[in-house]
C-alpha positions in Angstrom: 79.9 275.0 -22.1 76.8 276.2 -20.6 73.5 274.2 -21.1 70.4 276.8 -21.4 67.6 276.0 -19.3 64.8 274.0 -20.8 61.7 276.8 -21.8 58.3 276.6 -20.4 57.3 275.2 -24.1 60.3 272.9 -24.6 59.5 271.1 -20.9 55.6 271.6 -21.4 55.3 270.8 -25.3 54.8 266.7 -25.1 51.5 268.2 -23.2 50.4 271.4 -24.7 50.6 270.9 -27.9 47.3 268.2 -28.0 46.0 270.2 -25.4 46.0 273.3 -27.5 45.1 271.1 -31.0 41.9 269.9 -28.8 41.1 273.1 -27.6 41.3 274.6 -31.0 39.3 271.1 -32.4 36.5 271.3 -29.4 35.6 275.4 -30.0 35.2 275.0 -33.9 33.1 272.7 -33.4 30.8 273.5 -30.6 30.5 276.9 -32.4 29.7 275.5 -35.5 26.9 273.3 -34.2 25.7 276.2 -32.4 25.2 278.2 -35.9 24.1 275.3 -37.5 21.5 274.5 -34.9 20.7 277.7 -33.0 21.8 280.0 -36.1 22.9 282.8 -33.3 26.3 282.9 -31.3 26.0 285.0 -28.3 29.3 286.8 -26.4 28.3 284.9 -23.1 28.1 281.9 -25.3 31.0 282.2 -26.8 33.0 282.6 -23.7 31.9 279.6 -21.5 32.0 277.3 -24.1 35.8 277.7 -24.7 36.2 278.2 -20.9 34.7 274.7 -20.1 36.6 273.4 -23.3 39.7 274.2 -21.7 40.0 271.4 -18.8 38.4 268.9 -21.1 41.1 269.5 -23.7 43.6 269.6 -21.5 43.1 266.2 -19.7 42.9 264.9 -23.5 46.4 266.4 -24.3 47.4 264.8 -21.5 46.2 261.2 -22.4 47.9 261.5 -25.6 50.9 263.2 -24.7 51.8 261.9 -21.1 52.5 258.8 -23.0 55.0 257.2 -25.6 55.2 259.0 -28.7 54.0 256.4 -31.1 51.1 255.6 -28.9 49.9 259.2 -28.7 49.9 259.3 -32.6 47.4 257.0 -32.6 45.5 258.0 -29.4 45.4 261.5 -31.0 43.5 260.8 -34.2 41.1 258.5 -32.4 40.3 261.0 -29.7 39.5 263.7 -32.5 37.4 261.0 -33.8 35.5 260.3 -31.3 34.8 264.2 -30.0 34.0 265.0 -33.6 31.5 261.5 -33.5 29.7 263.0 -30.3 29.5 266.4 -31.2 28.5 265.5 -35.0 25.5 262.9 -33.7 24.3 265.7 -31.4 24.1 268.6 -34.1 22.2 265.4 -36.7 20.3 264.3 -34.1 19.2 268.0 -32.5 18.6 268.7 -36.3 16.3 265.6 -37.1 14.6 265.9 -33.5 15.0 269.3 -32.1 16.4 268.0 -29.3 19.6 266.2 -27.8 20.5 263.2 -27.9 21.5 261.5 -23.6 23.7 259.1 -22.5 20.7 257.5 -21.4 19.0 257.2 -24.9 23.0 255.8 -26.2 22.6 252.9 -23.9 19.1 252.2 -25.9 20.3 252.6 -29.4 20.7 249.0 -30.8 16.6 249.6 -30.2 16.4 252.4 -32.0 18.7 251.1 -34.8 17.0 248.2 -35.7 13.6 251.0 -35.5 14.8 253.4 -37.5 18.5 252.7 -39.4 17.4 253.2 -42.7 15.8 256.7 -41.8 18.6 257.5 -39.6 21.6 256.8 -42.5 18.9 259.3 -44.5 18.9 262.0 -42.4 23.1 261.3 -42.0 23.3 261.5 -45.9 20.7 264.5 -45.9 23.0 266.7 -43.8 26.6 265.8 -45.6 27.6 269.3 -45.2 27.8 269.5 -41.2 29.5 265.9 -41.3 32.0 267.4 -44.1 32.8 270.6 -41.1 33.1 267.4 -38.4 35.5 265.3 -40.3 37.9 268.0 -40.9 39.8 268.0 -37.2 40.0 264.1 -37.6 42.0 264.6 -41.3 44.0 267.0 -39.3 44.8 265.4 -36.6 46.0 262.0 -38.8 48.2 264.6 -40.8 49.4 266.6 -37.9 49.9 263.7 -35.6 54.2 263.8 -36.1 54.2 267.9 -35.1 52.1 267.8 -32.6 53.3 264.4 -31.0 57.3 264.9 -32.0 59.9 262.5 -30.8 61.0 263.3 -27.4 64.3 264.8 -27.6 67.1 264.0 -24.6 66.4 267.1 -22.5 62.8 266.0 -21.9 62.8 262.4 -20.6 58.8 260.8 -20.6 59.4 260.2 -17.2 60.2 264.0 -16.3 56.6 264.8 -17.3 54.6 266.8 -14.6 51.7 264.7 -15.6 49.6 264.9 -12.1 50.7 269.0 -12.4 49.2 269.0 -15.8 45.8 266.8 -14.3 46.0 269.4 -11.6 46.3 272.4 -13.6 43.0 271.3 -16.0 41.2 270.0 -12.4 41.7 273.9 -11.5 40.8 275.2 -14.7 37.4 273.5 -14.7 37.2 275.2 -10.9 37.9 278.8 -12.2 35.3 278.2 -14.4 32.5 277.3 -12.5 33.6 279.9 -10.3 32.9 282.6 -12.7 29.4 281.3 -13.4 29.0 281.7 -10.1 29.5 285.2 -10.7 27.2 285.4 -13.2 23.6 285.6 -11.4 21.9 288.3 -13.0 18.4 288.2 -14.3 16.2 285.9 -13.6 16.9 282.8 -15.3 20.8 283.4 -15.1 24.1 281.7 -16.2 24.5 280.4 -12.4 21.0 279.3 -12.3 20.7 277.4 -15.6 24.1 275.8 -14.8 23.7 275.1 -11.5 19.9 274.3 -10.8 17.9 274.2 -14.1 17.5 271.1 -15.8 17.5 272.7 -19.5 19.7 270.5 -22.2 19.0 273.4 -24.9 20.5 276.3 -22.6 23.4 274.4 -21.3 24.2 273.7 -24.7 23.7 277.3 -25.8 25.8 278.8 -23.2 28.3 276.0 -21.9 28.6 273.3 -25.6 27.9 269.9 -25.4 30.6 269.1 -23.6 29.6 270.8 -20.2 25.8 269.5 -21.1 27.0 266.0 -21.2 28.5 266.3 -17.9 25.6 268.4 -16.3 23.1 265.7 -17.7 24.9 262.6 -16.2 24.9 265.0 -12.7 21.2 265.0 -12.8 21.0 261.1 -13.7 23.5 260.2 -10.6 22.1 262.6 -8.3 19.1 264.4 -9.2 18.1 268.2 -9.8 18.3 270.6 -6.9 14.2 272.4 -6.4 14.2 275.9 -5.3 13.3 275.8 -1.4 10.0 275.9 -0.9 8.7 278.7 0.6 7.4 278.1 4.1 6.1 281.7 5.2 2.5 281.1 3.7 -0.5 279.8 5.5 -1.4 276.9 5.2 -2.7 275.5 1.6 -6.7 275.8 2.6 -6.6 279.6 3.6 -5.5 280.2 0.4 -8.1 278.9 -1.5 -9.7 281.6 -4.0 -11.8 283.5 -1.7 -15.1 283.0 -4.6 -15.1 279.1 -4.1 -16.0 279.3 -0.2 -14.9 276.1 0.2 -16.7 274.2 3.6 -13.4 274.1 6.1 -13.4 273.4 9.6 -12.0 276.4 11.9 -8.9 277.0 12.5 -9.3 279.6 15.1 -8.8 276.5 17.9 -5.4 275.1 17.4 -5.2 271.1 18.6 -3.3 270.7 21.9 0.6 271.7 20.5 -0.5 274.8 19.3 0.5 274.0 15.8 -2.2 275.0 12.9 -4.7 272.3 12.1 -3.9 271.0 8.5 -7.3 268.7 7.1 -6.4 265.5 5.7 -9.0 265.6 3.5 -10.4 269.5 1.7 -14.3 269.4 1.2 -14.8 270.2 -2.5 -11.1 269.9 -3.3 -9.3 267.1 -5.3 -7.7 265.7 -2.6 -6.5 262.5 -0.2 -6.2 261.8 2.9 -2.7 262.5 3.1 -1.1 264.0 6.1 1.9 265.8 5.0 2.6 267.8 8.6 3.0 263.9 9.9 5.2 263.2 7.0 7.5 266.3 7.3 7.7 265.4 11.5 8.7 261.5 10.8 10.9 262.1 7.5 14.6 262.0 8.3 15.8 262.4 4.6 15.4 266.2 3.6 15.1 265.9 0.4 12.1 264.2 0.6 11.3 266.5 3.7 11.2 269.5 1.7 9.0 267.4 -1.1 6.4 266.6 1.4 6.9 270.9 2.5 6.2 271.7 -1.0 4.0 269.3 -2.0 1.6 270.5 1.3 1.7 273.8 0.3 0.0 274.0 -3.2 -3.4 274.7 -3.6 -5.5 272.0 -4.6 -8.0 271.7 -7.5 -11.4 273.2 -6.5 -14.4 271.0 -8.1 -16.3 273.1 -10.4 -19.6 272.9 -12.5 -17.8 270.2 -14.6 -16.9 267.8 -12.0 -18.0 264.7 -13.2 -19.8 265.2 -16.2 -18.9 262.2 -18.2 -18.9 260.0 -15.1 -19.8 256.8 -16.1 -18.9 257.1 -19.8 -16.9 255.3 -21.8 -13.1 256.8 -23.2 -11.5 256.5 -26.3 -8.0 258.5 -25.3 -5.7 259.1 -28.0 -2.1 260.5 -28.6 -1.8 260.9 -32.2 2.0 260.8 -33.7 3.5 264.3 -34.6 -0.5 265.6 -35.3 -1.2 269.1 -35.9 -3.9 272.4 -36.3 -2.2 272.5 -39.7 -3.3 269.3 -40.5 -7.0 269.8 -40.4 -9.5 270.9 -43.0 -12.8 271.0 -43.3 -12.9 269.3 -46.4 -10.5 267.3 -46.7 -10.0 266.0 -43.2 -14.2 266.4 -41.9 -14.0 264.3 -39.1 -11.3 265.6 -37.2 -12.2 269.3 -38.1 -15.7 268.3 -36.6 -14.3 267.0 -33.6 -12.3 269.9 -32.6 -14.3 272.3 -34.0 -17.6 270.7 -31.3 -17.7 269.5 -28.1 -14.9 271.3 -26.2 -12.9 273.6 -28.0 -9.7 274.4 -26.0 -8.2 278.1 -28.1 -5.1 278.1 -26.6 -3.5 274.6 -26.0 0.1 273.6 -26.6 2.3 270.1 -26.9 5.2 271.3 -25.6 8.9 269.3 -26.9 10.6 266.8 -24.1 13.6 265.2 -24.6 12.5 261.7 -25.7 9.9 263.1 -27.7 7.5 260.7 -28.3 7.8 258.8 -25.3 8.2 261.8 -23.4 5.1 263.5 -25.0 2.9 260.3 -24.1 4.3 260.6 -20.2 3.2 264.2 -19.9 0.5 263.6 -21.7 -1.1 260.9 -19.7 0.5 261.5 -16.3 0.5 265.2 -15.7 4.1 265.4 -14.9 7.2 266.3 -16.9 9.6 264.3 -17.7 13.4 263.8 -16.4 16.0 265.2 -18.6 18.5 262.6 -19.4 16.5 259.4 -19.2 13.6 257.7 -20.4 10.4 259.0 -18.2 7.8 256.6 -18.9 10.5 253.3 -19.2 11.8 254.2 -15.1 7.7 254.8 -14.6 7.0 251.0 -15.4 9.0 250.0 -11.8 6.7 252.8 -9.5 3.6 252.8 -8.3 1.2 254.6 -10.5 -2.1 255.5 -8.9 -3.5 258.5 -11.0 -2.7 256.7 -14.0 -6.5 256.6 -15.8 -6.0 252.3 -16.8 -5.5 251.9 -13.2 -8.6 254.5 -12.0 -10.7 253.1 -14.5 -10.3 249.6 -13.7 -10.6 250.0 -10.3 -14.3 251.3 -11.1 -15.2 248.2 -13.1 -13.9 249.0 -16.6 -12.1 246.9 -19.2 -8.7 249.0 -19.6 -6.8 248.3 -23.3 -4.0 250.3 -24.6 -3.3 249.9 -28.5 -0.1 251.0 -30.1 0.7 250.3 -34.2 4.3 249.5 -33.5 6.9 247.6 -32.0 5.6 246.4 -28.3 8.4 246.7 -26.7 9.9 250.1 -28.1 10.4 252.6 -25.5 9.6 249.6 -23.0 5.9 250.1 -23.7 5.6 246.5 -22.9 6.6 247.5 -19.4 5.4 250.9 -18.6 1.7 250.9 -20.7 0.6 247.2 -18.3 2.0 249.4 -15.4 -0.8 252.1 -16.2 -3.4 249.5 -16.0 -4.0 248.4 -19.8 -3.8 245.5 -21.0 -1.5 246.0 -24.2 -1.6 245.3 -28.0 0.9 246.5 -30.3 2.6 244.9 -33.2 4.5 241.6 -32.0 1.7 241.3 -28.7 -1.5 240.6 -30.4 -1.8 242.8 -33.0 -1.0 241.7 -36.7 -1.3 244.7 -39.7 0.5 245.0 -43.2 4.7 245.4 -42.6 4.4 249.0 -44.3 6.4 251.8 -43.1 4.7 254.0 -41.0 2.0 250.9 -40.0 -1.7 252.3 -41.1 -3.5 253.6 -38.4 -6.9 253.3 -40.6 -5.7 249.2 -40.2 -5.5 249.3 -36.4 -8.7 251.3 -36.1 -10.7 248.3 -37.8 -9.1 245.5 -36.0 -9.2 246.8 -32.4 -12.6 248.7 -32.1 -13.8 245.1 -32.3 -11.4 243.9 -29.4 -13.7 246.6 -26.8 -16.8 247.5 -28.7 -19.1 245.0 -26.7 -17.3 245.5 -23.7 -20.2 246.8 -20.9 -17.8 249.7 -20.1 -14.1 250.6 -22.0 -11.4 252.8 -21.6 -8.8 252.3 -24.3 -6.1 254.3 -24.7 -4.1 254.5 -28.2 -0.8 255.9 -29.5 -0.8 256.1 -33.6 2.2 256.2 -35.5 1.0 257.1 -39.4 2.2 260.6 -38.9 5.6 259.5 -38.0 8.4 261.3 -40.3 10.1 261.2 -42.6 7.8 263.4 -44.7 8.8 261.7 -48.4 7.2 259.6 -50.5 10.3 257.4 -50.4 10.3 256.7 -46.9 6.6 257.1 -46.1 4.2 254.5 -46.9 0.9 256.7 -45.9 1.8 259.8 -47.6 2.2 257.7 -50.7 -1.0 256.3 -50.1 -2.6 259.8 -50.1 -0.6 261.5 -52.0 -3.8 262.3 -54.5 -5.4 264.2 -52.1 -2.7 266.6 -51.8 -0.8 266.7 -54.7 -2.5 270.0 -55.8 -1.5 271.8 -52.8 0.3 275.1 -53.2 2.7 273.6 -50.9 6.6 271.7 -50.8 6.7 268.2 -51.1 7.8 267.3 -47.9 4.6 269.7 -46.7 2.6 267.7 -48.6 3.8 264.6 -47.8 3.3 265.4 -44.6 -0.5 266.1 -44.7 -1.2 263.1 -47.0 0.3 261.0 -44.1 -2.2 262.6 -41.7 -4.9 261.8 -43.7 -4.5 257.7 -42.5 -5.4 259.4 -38.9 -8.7 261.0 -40.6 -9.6 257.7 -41.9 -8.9 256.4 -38.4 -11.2 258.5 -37.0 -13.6 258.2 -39.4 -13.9 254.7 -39.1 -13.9 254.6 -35.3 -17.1 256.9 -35.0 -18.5 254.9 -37.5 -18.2 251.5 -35.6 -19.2 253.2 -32.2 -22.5 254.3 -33.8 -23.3 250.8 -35.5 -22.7 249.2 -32.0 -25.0 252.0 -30.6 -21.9 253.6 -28.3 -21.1 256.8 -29.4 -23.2 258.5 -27.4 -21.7 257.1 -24.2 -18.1 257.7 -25.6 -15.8 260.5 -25.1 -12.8 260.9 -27.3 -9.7 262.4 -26.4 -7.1 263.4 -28.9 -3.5 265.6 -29.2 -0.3 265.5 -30.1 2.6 263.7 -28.4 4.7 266.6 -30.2 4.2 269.1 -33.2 5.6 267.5 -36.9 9.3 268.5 -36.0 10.1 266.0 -39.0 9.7 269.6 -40.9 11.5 272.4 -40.9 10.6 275.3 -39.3 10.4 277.1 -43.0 8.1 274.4 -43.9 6.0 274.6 -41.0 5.8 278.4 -41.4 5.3 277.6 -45.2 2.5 275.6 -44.0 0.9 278.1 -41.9 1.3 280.9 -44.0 3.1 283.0 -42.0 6.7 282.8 -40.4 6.1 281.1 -37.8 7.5 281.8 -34.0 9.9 279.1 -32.9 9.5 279.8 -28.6 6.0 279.4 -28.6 3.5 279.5 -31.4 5.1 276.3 -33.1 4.1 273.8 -30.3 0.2 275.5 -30.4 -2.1 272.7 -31.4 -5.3 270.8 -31.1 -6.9 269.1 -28.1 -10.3 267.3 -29.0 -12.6 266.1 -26.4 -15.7 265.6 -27.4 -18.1 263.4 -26.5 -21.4 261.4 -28.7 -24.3 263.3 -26.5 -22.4 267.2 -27.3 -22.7 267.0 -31.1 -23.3 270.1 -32.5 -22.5 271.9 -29.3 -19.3 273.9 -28.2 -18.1 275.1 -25.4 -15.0 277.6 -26.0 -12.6 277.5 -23.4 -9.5 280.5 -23.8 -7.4 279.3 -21.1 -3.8 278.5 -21.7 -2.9 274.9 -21.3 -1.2 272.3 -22.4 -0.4 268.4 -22.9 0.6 268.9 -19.2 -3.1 269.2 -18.3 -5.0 266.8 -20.1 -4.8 264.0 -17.2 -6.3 265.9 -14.3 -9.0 267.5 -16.6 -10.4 263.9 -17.9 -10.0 262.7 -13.7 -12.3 265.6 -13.1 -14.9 264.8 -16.0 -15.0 261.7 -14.8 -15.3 262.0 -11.6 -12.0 260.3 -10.1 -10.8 260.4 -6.9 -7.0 261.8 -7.2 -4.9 264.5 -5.1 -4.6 267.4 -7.5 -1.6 268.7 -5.1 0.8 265.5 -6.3 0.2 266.6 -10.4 2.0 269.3 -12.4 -0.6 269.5 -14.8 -4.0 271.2 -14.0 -7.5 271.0 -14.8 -8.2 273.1 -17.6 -11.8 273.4 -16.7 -11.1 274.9 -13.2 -10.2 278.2 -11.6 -6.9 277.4 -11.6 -4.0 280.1 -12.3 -2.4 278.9 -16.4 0.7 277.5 -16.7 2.1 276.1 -19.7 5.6 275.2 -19.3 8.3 274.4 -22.1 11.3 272.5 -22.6 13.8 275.0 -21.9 12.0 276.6 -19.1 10.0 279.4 -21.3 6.3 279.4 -20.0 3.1 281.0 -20.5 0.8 281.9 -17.6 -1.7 284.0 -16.9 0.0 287.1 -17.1 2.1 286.9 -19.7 4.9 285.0 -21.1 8.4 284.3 -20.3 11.0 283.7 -23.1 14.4 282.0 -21.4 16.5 282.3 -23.9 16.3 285.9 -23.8 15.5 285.8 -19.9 12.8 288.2 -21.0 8.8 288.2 -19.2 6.3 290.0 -21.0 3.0 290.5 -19.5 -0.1 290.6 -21.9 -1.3 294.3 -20.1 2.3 295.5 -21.4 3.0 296.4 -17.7 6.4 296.2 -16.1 6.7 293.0 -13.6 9.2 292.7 -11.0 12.5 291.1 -11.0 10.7 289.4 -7.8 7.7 288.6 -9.4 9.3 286.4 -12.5 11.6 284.9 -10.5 8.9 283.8 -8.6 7.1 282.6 -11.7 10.5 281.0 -13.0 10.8 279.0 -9.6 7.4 277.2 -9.6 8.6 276.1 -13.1 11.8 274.5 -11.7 10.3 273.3 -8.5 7.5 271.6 -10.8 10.6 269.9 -12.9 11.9 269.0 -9.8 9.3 267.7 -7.8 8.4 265.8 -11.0 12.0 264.0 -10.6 11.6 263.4 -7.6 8.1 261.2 -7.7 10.1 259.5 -10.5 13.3 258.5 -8.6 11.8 258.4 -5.3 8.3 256.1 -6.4 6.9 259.0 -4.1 3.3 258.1 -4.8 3.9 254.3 -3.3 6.0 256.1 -0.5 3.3 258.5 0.9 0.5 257.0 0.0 1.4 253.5 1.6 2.7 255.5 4.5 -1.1 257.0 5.1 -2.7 253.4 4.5 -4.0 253.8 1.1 -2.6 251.5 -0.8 -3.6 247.6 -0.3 -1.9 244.3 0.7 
């Protein structure tokens, strides 16, 4: 009697079988939280998200098929589980905070917990439906568990498993994959570069699922992001100096003995240091930070200009106001903020872009000028660095009394650490600051105790992050909306809409009451305040924002345009209109330039906006709006405002300064660049 031949599905099955359950598990769902959350699917999409789910499912059929059958049934169920528990939290969390949640921000979330629980099981409750679509391949997988994991009959012993063929196979399937991104390099911002080079959680997702983001994000953690090469064909950084400035340079017609071009330490009438990058590119063995110093020497520095400092000498009241908006303001209802923006400076076209960590994020960009690292939290990994251009420590070196004031928990985000690192000394609630245990705290509250704390100080700079804003927009959940709510319960508008402007009416009062107790102490007319958004109210929906603004409202770009008052006692009444694009990005080196400071504008992303600079206002996923137009990633599309045609060499041009400036700004993060080339050129003190 003959005995057939075992089939490739009879001698494969103990492995296939899970493999294919996951595979089929891992695409619903990744698809589903791409409707859900992006409300598009696109072919390319499509495709490389079950390509890269392929591998991934695989090595899971494996674990709960390469071993004993009763084992597997309950390996199989808790795997399901716990893929269905990742990508479910992403699509609630993306939902709730418009952006992903990294492994980084997991190993932090007993803090966050104990924060915000009770608003978190809300939101979880809130969006039942995509938590129904999760839990079905976890019921599926308890009732499929006997098919799928059979009893092994006696022509396939366990121990007749090709389990390392089966490893092998997925470890080749993950390499066919990244094979034909490679393949995929057209356009500008293509498939190859956002997989291999960008640093863009919101793409990766789009294109590759959560899966393959996960994996690309703990890449960057463990070993950085790749910068374009810098180009090195230019002259050097002086020459190219806008021609109109005619900044004073010595000649460089007589090249030093060498013969190699002679590079000023220091650029009359540029913000600059006396840093000598061509001796740091000679004596740096490591080329990564060899072809920082390259990149870093080539950028044109900040010119000084007509505002150079103005308010030198002043005093600064800088503040980051939670999840604050245009929308917010009115004239009647909210007259002290609409006559702060509306006098003094008036910036038309500035944006607060969305980071990662939001509003940790949003106060790192704000007050550093350089973006955050995807994955991780910015400001926390700041706290260990040397931080030079940080305003606390530039004001205090010039005599001031530096305080930072924050109306919640001291220690969330590791403020306690990061905020003293900036030069502040630092209140918030549980360091030195009491107020009533509502929910958000009142900023009107921490207005009248602190102003108190600096007001007879002979010169201040305090810096404050509010937190009244802070969602949820309900009268449930929000203490200050349901505090206002009188003032805004006529509104033509949703609740939640409303809720949400009642809550910023605690900042009104906070500003009220802080020019108020400046001009009884006879100091608001040697006080500048400074205030924007860490990030737009993303605690609405993008209907009700649009609802709010009256129109639908673009999601790329026009939701993160906002407000950015600075204004100071002396310029009431006055205005001076400025149209440039800018950002949150560019607040730091425009208040170092009112003021005066010494800092190297060559070692900041941002820019100041009051300068001849070229505009760049750069976004989360690598869209960007400069001077000549605007680039949207997601459709890998640059439009130029003259309605020209640009070249493909041109925007990728454009698209590269945006990466290196992500880059470069991981780079003075991870490496603590400022203490490495600063102490390197003797400027830094025993």
């Amino acid at each position: 009697m003959d005995i057939a031949k075992p089939t490739f599905w009879t001698k494969w099955r103990q492995l296939a079988a899970p493999s294919l359950f996951f595979l089929g598990v891992i695409c619903y769902e990744e698809l589903f939280l791409k409707l859900y959350c992006f409300r598009s699917l696109t072919v390319a999409g499509v495709f490389f998200t079950c390509l890269f789910t392929l591998p991934a499912a695989m090595l899971l059929g494996l674990l709960c098929g390469g071993v004993s059958p009763r084992l597997g049934r309950i390996l199989l169920p808790a795997c399901t589980g716990l893929v269905s528990l990742w990508i479910g939290s992403q699509l609630v969390y993306y939902h709730l905070f418009k952006t992903f949640l990294s492994i980084f921000s997991l190993t932090k979330m007993v803090m966050v917990a104990k924060s915000f629980g009770e608003m978190a099981v809300g939101n979880v409750l809130a969006s039942w439906f995509p938590i129904l679509a999760m839990c079905v391949p976890t019921i599926l997988s308890i009732v499929l568990r006997t098919r799928l994991i059979p009893d092994r009959d006696g022509g396939v012993p366990q121990e007749g498993h090709p389990l390392l063929r089966w490893a092998a196979m997925a470890a080749a399937a993950q390499l066919i994959s990244m094979g034909l991104v490679l393949l995929c390099g057209g356009g500008t911002l293509s498939l190859r570069y956002i997989y291999y080079r960008a640093a863009t959680p919101e793409l990766e997702v789009q294109n590759f699922g959560v899966f393959t983001q996960t994996r690309l994000e703990l890449s960057r953690v463990l070993f950085g992001i790749k910068p374009d090469s810098p180009d090195l064909s230019g002259e050097p950084a002086p020459d190219k100096a806008p021609p109109d400035l005619e900044p004073t340079l010595p000649p460089d017609d007589d090249p030093p003995p060498g013969g190699s071009v002679f590079r000023p330490e220091t650029i009359p009438g540029y913000h600059t240091l006396p840093i000598s990058f061509d001796a740091l590119i000679d004596s740096e063995e490591d080329e990564g930070l060899k072809q920082a110093h390259q990149w870093f020497s080539q950028r044109i520095p900040a010119p000084e200009n007509l505002w150079t400092g103005y308010f030198e000498g002043k005093n600064l009241i800088w503040i980051v106001a939670e999840g604050f908006s245009t929308l917010a303001m009115d004239p009647q209802r909210t007259p002290t903020l609409w006559k702060l923006s509306h006098q003094g400076f008036v910036f038309d076209n500035f944006y607060t872009p969305l980071w990662g960590v939001s509003t940790s994020d949003g106060e790192y960009v704000t007050t550093t000028g350089l973006i955050p690292k995807s994955g991780v939290w910015s400001y926390s990994l700041s706290s260990e660095n040397y931080m030079p251009f940080a305003l606390g420590n530039q004001f205090r070196k010039e005599g001031y009394s530096t305080f930072a004031f924050h109306d919640y928990l001291y220690n969330y985000y590791d403020r306690d650490k990061s905020h003293p690192n900036m030069g502040y000394d630092y209140y918030a609630l549980g360091q030195g600051l009491e107020l009533e245990e509502v929910w958000p705290p009142s900023d009107l509250e921490m207005m009248e105790k602190i102003v108190p704390m600096f007001i007879h100080e002979d010169r201040f700079l305090v810096y404050c992050l509010t937190v009244s804003g802070h969602l949820t927009y309900t009268l449930d959940s929000n203490a200050m909306s349901a505090r206002h709510w009188d003032t805004v319960a006529d509104l033509p508008y949703s609740e939640e809409v409303r809720c949400y402007l009642a809550c910023q009416m605690e900042l009104e009062l906070a500003m009220e009451s802080l020019l108020s107790q400046l001009e009884s102490a006879g100091r608001l007319k040697d006080t500048v305040i400074v205030l924007s958004a860490d990030h737009y109210p993303y605690g609405l929906t993008d209907e009700q924002y649009s609802e709010l603004a009256g129109h639908t409202v673009d999601p790329v770009f026009e939701i993160f345009k906002n407000t950015l008052i600075l204004w100071s006692g002396d310029m009431e009444g006055a205005a001076v209109h400025v149209d440039k694009y800018c950002s949150s990005l560019d607040v730091m080196p425009t208040l170092s330039n009112l003021f005066g400071l010494d800092y190297d504008s060559r070692l900041i992303m941002g820019s100041d906006i009051l300068s001849g600079d070229e505009p760049l206002v750069i976004f989360a996923n690598y869209s960007f709006i400069n001077g000549s137009g605007y680039y949207n990633s997601t459709l890998d599309q640059f439009t130029r405002w003259d309605g020209e045609e640009s070249s493909p060499e041109e925007v990728a041009a454009m698209v590269a300064e945006v990466q290196n400036r992500v880059a470069y700004s991981a780079t003075i993060l991870d490496t603590d660049y400022y203490r490495l080339i600063l102490d390197w050129a003797g400027m830094i003190g025993p």
